[in-house]
C-alpha positions in Angstrom: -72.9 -89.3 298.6 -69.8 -90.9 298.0 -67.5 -92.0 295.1 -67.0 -95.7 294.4 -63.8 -96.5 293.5 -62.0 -98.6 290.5 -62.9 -102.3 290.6 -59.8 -103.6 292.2 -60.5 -101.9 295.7 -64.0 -103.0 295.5 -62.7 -106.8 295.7 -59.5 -105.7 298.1 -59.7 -108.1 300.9 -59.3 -105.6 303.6 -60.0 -101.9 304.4 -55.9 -101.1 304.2 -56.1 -102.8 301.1 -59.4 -101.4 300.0 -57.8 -98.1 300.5 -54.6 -98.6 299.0 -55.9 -99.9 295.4 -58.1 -96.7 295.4 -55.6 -94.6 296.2 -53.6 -96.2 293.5 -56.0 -96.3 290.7 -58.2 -92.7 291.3 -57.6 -89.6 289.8 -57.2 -87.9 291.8 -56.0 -90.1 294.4 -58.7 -91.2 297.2 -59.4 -93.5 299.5 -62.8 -95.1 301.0 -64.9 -94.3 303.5 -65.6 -97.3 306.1 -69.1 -97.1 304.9 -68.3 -98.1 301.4 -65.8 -100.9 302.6 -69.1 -102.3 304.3 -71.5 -102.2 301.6 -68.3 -103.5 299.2 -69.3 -107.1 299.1 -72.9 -106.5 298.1 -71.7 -104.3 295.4 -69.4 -107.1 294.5 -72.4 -110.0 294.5 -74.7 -107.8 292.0 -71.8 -107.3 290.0 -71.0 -110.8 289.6 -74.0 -111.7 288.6 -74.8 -109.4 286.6 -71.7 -110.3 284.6 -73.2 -113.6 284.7 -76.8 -113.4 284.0 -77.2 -110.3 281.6 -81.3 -111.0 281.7 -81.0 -109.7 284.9 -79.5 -106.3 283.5 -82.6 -104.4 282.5 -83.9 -105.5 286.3 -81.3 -103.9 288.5 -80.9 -100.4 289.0 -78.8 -98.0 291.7 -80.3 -95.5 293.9 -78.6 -93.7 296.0 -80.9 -91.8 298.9 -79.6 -88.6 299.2 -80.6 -88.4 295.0 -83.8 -90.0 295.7 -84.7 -87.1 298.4 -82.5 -84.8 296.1 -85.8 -85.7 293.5 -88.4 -86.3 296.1 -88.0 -82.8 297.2 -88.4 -80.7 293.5 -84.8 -81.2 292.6 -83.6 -78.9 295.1 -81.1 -80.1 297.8 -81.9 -80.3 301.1 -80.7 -77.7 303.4 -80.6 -79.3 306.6 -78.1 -81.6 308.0 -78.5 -85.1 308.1 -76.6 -85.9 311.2 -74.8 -83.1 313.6 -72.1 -84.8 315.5 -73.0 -88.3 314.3 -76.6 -88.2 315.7 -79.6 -88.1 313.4 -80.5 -84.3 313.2 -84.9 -84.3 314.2 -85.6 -81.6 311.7 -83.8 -83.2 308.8 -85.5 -86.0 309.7 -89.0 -84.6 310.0 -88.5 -83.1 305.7 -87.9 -86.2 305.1 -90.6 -87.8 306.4 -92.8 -85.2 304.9 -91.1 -86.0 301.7 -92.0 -89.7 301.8 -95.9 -88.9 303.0 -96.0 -86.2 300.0 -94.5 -89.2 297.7 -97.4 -91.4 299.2 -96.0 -93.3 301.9 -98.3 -93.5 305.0 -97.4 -91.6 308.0 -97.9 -95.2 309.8 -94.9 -96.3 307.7 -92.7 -93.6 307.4 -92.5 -93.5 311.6 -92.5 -97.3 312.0 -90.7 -98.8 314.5 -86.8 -99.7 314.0 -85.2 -102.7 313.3 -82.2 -103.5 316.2 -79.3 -102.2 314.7 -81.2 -99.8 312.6 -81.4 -95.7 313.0 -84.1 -93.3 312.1 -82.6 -91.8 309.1 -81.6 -96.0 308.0 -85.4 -96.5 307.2 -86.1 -92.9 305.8 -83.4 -94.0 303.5 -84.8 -97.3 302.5 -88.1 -95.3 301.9 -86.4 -93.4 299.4 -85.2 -95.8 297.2 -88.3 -97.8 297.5 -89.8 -93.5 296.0 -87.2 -94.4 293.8 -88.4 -97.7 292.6 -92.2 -96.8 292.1 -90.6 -94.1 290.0 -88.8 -96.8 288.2 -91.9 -99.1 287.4 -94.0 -95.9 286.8 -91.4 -95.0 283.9 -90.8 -91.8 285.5 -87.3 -92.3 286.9 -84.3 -91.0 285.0 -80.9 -91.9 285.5 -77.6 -89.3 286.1 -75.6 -89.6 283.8 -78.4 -89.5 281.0 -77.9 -91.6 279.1 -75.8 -93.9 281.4 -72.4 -95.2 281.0 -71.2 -98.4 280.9 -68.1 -100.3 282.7 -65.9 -102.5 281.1 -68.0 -105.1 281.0 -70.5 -103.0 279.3 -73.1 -102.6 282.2 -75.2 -99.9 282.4 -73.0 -97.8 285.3 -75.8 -94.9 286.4 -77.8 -94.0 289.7 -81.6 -93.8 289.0 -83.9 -90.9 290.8 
């Protein structure tokens, strides 16, 4: 997992930039990681409208997948690595499959075939929040923090698992 950081590096226009304002505004002082700058615009798009269209509020909730396994697998952490060297690590991978069958996904789906562009542990991932969001319409998700916070705008800030 990684931290998000205060609103103005979310809408920096650059990664310098991105990382300067969180440096600036973070106690204690951090930057991002490239793989928040990426996901930074999509994070800004639900914000705004959200801020515009509070109806949508009660719809829209985060998951994060390493919580979603985190819950998917008793509320223990997984032990293995995720990726060793920057390549997808097989038996990590094969838990979490097993995680997603156990949580009712077919074994059909949970080894389907890739997307261009996307890695093994990219749909494992997507699995998990979709775990997440039967959990969600089942009632049985729970967010961290309980009960969740809210940002200045006075949205819900929490990730669901």
């Amino acid at each position: 997992m990684f931290s998000v950081p205060p609103r103005a590096a979310i809408h920096a226009a650059d990664f310098r930039a991105t990382c300067a304002a969180a440096l600036a505004a973070s106690e204690p002082p951090r930057k991002v990681s490239k793989q928040l700058f990426m996901i930074a615009p999509k994070i800004c798009e639900v914000d705004a409208l959200l801020r515009v269209g509070p109806a949508f509020v009660p719809r829209v909730y985060e998951v994060h997948p390493e919580l979603a396994f985190w819950r998917l697998n008793g509320e223990r952490a997984l032990t293995k690595p995720k990726k060793v060297k920057g390549v997808c690590y097989e038996p990590d991978l094969a838990l979490r499959r097993d995680l997603l069958m156990a949580a009712g996904f077919p074994q059909s789906v949970a080894n389907a075939a890739l997307p261009g562009g996307a890695g093994a542990d990219d749909l494992l991932d997507a699995l998990a929040c979709a775990a997440i969001a039967r959990r969600v319409h089942a009632g049985t998700a729970r967010p961290f923090p309980d009960p969740p916070g809210r940002n200045g705008f006075g949205l819900p800030v929490a990730i669901w698992a």
